[in-house]
TORBADREN-449551 format. One record per residue (C-alpha): residue in one letter; y, x, z. Coordinates in steps of 0.001 Angstrom, whole numbers, plus 500000, padded with zeros to 6 digits. Example, Ala and Ser with C-alpha at 12.3 -4.5 7.8 and 13.67 -1.06 7.14 Angstrom:
BEGIN
A495500512300507800;S498940513670507140;
//
This chain:
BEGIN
X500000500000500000;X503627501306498854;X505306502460501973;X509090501614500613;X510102497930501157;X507835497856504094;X509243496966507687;X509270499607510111;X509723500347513771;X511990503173513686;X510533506123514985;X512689506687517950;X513034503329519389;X511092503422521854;X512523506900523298;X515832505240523096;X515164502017524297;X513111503362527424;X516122505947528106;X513503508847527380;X515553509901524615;X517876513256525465;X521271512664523815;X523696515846524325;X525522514911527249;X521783514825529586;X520962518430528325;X521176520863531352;X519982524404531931;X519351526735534607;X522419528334536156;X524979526598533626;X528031526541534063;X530751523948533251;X533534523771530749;X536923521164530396;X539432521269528027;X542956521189528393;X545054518577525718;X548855518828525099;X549662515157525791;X552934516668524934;X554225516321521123;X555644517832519075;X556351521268520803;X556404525021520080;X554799526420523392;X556809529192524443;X554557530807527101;X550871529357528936;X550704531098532661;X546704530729533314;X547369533005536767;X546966530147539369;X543674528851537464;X542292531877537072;X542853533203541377;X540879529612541581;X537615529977543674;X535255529098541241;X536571529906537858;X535073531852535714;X537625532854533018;X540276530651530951;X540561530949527421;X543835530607525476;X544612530664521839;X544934534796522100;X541141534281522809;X540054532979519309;X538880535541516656;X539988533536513922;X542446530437515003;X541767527896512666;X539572525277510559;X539670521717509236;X537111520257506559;X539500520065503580;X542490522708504537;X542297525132507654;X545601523473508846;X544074522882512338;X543832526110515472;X540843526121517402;X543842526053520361;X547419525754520380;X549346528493521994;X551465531672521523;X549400535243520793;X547249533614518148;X546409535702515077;X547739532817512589;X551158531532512036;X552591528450513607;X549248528131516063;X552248528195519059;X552458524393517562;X551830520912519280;X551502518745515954;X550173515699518392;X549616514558521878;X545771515197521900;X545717519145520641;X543774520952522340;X545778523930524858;X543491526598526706;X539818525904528137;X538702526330531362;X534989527415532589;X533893527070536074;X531077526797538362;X531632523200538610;X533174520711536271;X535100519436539539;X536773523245539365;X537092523222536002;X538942520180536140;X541505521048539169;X542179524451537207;X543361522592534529;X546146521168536630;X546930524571537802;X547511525805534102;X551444525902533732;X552694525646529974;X556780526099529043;X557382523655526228;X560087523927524109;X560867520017521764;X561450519875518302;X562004517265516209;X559583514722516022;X558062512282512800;X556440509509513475;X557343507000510649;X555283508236507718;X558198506643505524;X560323509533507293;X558304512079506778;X557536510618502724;X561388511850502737;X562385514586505423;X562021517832503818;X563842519919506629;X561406518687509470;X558184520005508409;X554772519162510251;X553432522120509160;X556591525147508526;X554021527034506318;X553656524144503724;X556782523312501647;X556088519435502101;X554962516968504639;X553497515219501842;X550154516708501381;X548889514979498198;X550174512281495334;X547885510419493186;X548808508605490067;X547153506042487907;X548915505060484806;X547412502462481973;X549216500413479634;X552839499174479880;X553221497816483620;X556949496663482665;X555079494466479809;X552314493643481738;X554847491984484447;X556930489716481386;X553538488604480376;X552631487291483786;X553054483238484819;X553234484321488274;X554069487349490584;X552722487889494031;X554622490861495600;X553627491924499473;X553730494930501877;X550958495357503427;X550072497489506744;X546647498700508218;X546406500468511984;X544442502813513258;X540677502413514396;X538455504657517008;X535084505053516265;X534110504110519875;X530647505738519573;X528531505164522687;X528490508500523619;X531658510945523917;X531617514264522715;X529496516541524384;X526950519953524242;X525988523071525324;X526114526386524052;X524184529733525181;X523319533377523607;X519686533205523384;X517394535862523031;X517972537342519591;X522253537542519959;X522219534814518560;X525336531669519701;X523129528596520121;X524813524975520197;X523173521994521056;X525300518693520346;X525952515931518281;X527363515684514429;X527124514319510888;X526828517789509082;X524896520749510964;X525386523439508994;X529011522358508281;X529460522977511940;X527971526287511616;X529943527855508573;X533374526676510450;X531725527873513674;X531353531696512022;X534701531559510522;X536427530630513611;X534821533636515408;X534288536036512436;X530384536087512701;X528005535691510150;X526187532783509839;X523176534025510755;X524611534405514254;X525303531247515107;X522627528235515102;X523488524369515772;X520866522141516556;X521720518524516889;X519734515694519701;X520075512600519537;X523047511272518804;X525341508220520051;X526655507505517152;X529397508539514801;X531023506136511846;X532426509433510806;X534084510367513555;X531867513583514137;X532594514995511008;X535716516740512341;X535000519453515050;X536107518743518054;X533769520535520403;X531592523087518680;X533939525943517695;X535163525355521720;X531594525831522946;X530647528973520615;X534050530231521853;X533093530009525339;X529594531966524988;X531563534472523122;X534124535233525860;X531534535094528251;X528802537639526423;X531618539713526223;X532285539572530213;X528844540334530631;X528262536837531460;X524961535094529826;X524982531608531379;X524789528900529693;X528024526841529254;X528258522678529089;X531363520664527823;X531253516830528384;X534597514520527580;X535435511185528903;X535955508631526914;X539453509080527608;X539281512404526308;X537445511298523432;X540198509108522517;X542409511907522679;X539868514802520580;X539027513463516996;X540845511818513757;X541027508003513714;X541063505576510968;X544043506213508849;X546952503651509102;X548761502395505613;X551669500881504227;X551227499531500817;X553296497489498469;X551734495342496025;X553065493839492841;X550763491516490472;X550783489486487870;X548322487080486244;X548537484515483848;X548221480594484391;X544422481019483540;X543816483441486028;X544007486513483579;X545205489670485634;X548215491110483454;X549958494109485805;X549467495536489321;X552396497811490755;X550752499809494417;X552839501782496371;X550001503641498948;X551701505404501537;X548953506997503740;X549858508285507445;X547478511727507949;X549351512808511131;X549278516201512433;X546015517590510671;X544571517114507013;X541008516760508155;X539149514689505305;X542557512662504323;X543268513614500597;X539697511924499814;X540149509246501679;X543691508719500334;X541641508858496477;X539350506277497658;X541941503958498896;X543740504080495395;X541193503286493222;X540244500464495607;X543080499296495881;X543173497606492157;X539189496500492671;X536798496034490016;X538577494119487911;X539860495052484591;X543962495341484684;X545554496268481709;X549058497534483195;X548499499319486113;X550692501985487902;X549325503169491487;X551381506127493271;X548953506769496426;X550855509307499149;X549566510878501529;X551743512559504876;X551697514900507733;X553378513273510676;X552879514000514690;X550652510929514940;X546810511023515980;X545266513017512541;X543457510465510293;X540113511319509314;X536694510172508182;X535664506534509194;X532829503957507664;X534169503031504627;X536495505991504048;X539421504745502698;X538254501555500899;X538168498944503687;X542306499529503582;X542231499713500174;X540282496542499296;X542148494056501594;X545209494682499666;X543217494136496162;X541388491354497252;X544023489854499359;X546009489820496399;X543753488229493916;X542784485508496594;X547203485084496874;X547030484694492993;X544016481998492943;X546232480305495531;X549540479908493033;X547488479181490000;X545965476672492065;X542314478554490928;X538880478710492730;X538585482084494308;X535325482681492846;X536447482004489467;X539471483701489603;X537517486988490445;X534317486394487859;X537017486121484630;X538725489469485689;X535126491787486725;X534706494171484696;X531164493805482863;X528346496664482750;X529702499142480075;X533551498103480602;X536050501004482024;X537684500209484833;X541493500237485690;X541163503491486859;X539434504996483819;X536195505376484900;X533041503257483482;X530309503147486377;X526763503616485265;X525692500093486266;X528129497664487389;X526077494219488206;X529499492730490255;X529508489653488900;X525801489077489960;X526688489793493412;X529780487413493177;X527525484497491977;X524442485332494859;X527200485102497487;X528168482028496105;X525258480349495721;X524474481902499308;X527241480217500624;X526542476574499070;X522867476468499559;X523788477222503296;X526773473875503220;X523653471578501950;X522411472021505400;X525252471182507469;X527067467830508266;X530552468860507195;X531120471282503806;X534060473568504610;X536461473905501152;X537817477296500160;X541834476755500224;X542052473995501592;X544841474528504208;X544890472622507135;X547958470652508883;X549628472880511484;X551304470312512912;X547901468324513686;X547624467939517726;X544290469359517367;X543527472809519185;X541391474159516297;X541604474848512915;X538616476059510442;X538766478346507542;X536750479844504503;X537691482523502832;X536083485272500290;X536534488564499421;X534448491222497145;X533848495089497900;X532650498194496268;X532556501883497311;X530850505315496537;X527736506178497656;X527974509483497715;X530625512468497811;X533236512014495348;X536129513442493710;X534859516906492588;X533023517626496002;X529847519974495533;X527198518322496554;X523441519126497635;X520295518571499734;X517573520308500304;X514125519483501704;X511008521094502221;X507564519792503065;X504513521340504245;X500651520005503918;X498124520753506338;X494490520069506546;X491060521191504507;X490050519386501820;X492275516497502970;X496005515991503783;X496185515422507641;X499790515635507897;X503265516381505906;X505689518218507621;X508943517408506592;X512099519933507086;X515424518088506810;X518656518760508385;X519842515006508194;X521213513970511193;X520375510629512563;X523370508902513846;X522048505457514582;X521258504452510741;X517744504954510619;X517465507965508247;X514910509866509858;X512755506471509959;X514012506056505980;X512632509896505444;X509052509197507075;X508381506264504866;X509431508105501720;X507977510938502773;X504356509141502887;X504879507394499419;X505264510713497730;X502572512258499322;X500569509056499311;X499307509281503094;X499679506857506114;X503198507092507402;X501683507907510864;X500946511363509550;X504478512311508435;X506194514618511238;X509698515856510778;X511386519458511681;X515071517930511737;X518807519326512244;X518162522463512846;X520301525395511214;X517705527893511969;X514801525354510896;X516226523399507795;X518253524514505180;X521508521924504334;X521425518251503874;X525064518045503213;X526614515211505601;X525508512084506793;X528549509972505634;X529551508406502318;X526693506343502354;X524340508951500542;X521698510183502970;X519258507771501649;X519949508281498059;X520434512300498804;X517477512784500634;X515163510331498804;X515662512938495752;X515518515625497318;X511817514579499102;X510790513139495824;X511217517033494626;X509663518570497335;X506952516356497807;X506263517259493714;X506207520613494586;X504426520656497656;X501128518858495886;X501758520744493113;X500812523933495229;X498054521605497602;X496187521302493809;X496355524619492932;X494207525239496607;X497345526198499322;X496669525806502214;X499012525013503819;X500953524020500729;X505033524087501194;X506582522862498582;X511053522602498584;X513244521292496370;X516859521165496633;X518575518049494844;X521918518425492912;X523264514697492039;X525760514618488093;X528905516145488955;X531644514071489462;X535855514856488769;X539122514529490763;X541328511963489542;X543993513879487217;X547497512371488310;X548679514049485220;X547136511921482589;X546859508999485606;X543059508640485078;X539962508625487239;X537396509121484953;X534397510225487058;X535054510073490756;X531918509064491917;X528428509362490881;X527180506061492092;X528261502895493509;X527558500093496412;X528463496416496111;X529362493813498855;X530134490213498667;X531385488764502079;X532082485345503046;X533540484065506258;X534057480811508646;X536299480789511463;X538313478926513666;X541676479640515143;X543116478373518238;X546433477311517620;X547600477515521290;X546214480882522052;X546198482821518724;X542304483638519038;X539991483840516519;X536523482781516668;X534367483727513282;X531040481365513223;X529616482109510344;X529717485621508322;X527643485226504687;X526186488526502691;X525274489383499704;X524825492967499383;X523442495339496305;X520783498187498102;X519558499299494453;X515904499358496341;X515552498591499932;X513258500839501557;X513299499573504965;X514406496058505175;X514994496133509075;X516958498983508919;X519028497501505952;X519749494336508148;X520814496680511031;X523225498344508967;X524791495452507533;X525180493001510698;X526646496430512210;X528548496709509603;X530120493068510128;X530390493160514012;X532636496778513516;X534718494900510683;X535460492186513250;X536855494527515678;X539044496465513270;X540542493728511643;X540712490725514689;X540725493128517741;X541218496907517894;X544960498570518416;X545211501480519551;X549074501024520114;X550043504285518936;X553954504448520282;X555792507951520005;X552516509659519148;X551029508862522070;X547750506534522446;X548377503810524835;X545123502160524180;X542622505251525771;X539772503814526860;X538184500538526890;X539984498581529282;X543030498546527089;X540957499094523219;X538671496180522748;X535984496216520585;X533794493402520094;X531577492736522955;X528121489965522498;X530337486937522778;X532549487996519819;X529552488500517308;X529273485447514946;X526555482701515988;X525106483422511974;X525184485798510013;X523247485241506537;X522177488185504315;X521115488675500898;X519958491511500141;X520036492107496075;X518122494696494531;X519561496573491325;X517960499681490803;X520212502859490541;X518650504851487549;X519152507879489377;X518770506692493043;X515326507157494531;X512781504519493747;X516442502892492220;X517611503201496422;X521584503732497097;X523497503644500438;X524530500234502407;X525996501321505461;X529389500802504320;X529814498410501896;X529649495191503851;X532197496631505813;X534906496956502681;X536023493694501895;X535884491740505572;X539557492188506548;X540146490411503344;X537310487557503525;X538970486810506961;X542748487255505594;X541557484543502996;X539983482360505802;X542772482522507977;X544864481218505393;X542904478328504709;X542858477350508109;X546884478027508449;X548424477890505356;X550064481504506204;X548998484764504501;X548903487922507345;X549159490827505957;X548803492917508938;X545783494540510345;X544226493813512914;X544940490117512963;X545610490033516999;X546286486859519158;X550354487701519235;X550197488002515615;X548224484717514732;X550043482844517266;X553565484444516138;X552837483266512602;X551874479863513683;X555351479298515349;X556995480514512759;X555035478131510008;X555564475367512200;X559323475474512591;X559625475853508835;X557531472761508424;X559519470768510655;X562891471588508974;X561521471071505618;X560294467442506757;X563683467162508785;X565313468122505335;
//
């Protein structure tokens, strides 16, 4: 029996569930000793001087180390913009910098974490203010206040797409729908903080155990950071409390490697420990970046898309991290799949002294797509058009190019469009009352509920994009006699909560053809596995599928021929794909394969209170092949219950720079009574030519268009468009006063 499509426990439930699992924050050894960092909370500064005297005379205190201490004071995944630690004495320019409230100062290592953490207080820094940029729209246009002295700009990167004649495109248009648009920020609010341990083990050799998304990434910025060769520094990864992409940006690791370092070099081999709090965390890595975007389009009475006009302005803050991607992703979203004729997109992206934007599910496109979709569900609204029709007449068909210039592979939106559809009205049959799309109820009912139904479509790579290299390699080894008694597979995957390493078993045993009981992995490991790239992008599944299809090829290849054991590795190298060219405005090839999402949702708001309660969430989502359909429906309903806290209840309430929403007593997420009652999934299978067994990724798609399904819903119920993300009680209820007082003096009129 074929092991893919099959339902299967994942492999580490049971550790998990029974607590037996050891994530990096329950690692101890022998004799360790105890690290805490020491953040800025001060911004924007040049530090003129850090006295470590009093924390060093403390009883208890091993050593503190400053940014004087680093071999090599910087890194950051696209641009080294980012020191290891802010300070004066560093060996780069401008590393005497606070950019933002959460960089990170000296480090501290103690017996205890108790003294670790009352040395910190002793630690006396002399600050000297500059001038500070917190409006992105500022910093678009200040060029004598610069984030970063050493760059000539804050403004890191401009995209431009250009087609057709926008001017003519508008004069061709029945009807206009211009908005501005803003997004906020969103924390990953993985269950467990950042945390590891590092130690020299027997070989010289600067061991790290924690938690990540890419485990050799962390070692080359590791090495460069100190000046060591690779081969002298390891990371292994445990288990992991999840991530969203919020682990892709160090935070920890070059501290911890630091810290064995300095101590090796006092003659000190203990091993070290670092553990934040979730305040800390709050503070320590890039959050979802925040947008303002314009809109401007046009359609004609039948529905026909003639122009769209963006104006993407994206706020980085202090550090680059993975933002100029992100930015990309967000500007080809932002026009959809649809097939525009004018189009004219300038996408910007800024340093300012805000929390740094980085990586986060969906990278770029969730912001990106409720702008698109919001505007083509504004348009079906003034035309007075069904919002499923509206969007069917303007998809672009399989072999059509794209606004954007580039003509996906295979491009089956429009059957995804009609399943959620049909989803959605064979689900009505059942119930007492059909909700309407657009129907708009009467604000000025005394009733203390109204419902809504709105739709939105998504898309997104699966996949690194934009001219990335990308690669993954694995390696399998068969043992027994004259029969296979078990594959060994090598992989450096890291399993964040998605189910990969359950995904890599069951592929694993198709291409060998054995039980999947007999498939044992060797995972995330730098000194065990060569590179997997990241686990992000949605294209660990897809990656890894190929790249076990290879080795498993290879390894029976050998097993024939009489190895024993046979190992067998191949490493997997997807088509190339481009970076959009701003000169001639096109994105030909930016990705190398695609995901699809079709989301519908029902809610009800509470007219007195603002709240918003979503009942019903309906998906129809493209997986190319599903290999494990548990797993699939655990990414997607996780999907949904993170969309509903990013776009209903997360702020941060970023004011000055500063975080004022640090932990969860002030950030909500959603907790069990927020989830939706149903939640309906189809899962669609259109095979990806090049995806294994025709597999891509899922774990973000669903995620993409929500913000604008419940935009379009909340609408319905209200009659008023928000344009704002997230969609919190004081908005809603703001709105709603507003709407009603202009109702009343129209009918007073």
């Amino acid at each position: 029996m074929s092991e893919i499509g099959q339902r299967k426990i994942r492999i580490d439930a049971y550790s998990k569930v029974s607590g037996m699992a050891l994530f990096p924050g329950d690692i101890s050894y022998p004799n360790q000793l105890f690290m805490k960092t020491l953040f800025s909370k001060h911004v924007p500064a040049i530090i003129k001087e850090i006295n470590t005297f009093k924390a060093e005379r403390l009883s208890g205190v091993i050593t503190v180390i400053t940014a004087k201490d680093v071999p090599n004071n910087e890194h950051g995944l696209h641009k080294k913009d980012n020191p290891v630690l802010c300070g004066p004495g560093s060996n780069k320019a401008f590393a005497d910098r606070i950019r933002h409230f959460g960089d990170q100062v000296a480090l501290v290592i103690a017996e205890s974490e108790n003294i670790a953490e009352m040395a910190l207080s002793l630690i006396d820094i002399d600050y000297e203010d500059v001038h500070p940029i917190f409006d992105p729209k500022e910093a678009l246009k200040n060029k004598e206040v610069l984030i970063h002295p050493e760059f000539k700009s804050n403004i890191y990167q401009h995209y431009k797409i250009r087609r057709g004649n926008i001017s003519l495109g508008f004069k061709e248009a029945d009807t206009i729908i211009e908005c501005e648009y803003k997004t906020g920020m969103q924390e990953h609010a993985f269950l467990q903080p950042e945390a590891g341990l590092g130690y020299l083990d027997e070989n010289g050799v600067i061991t790290i155990i924690t938690g990540g998304q890419w485990a050799h990434k962390d070692q080359k910025q590791i090495a460069y950071a100190l000046n060591l060769p690779f081969e002298k520094v390891r990371v292994i990864y445990s288990s992991i409390g999840g991530a969203f992409g919020g682990r892709e940006e160090n935070s920890i690791q070059i501290s911890l490697a630091l810290a064995v370092l300095k101590l090796s070099n006092m003659g000190i081999y203990r091993p070290v420990k670092l553990v934040w709090d979730r305040q800390e965390s709050f503070l320590g890595h890039p959050k979802r970046h925040s947008y303002i975007i314009q809109a401007k389009w046009g359609a004609k009475k039948g529905g026909i898309i003639t122009a769209a006009d963006m104006s993407i302005l994206q706020d980085g803050g202090a550090y680059l991290s993975t933002s100029t991607s992100v930015l990309g992703n967000t500007a080809l979203m932002s026009l959809g799949p649809y097939k525009i004729p004018n189009v004219k997109v300038d996408a910007y992206g800024v340093y300012t002294n805000n929390p740094p934007g980085g990586a986060m599910r969906g990278f770029g496109a969730p912001q990106g797509t409720f702008v698109s979709e919001s505007q083509i569900s504004k348009l079906a609204d003034q035309l007075s058009l069904d919002p499923f029709e509206i969007r069917k007449i303007n998809m672009v068909q399989d072999g059509e190019e794209l606004s954007t210039g580039s003509k996906p592979r295979s491009f089956p939106v429009k059957n995804v469009l009609e399943d959620s559809k049909n989803l959605f009205n064979l689900n009505q049959e059942n119930k007492s009352k059909r909700p309407s799309l657009n129907k708009k109820n009467d604000l000025l009912d005394l009733g203390s509920t109204l419902s809504g139904v709105g739709i939105a479509f998504g898309m997104k790579n699966s996949g690194l994009s934009f001219g990335a290299h990308e690669e993954c390699t694995a390696t399998i080894e068969l043992i027994g006699d004259e029969n296979i008694e078990e594959a060994i597979l090598y992989h450096a995957a890291a399993e964040v909560g998605q189910g990969v390493h359950t995904i890599m078993t069951q592929m694993v045993a198709e291409e060998i053809q054995i039980d999947v009981n007999r498939v044992r992995l060797v995972v995330t490991d730098t000194l065990l596995t060569d590179d997997s790239g990241p686990v992000s992008a949605s294209r660990m599944t897809f990656m890894a599928g190929n790249a076990i299809i290879g080795a498993g090829a290879d390894a029976l290849l050998k097993w024939r021929n009489g190895e024993r054991p046979a190992i067998g590795s191949f490493t997997y190298y997807p088509p190339g794909t481009d970076p959009i060219d701003s000169n001639l405005g096109v994105a030909v090839n930016p990705f190398f394969s695609y995901g699809y999402a079709s989301v519908i949702v029902e809610l009800k708001v509470d007219v007195f209170t603002g709240r918003i309660y979503i009942s019903h969430v309906y998906v129809s989502d493209d997986l190319g092949k599903v290999i494990n359909p548990s797993l699939v429906r655990g990414q997607i309903e996780g999907a949904i219950v993170q969309a509903i806290g990013y776009c209903i209840m997360e702020d941060l309430h970023v004011e000055m720079g500063r975080i004022k929403a640090d932990n969860f007593s002030k950030y909500l997420i959603p907790g069990i009574l927020d989830i939706p009652k149903d939640i309906t999934i189809s899962l669609l299978e259109y095979d990806d030519e090049i995806g294994p067994w025709g597999a891509h990724g899922v774990g973000e798609m669903p995620f993409v268009p929500f913000a604008a399904a419940v935009s379009a819903a909340l609408f319905d119920a209200t009659g008023i468009w928000f344009n704002e993300i997230p969609f919190t009680p004081e908005r809603i209820l703001e709105g709603i006063l507003i709407q009603r007082e202009n109702i009343k003096n129209k009918r007073n009129f």
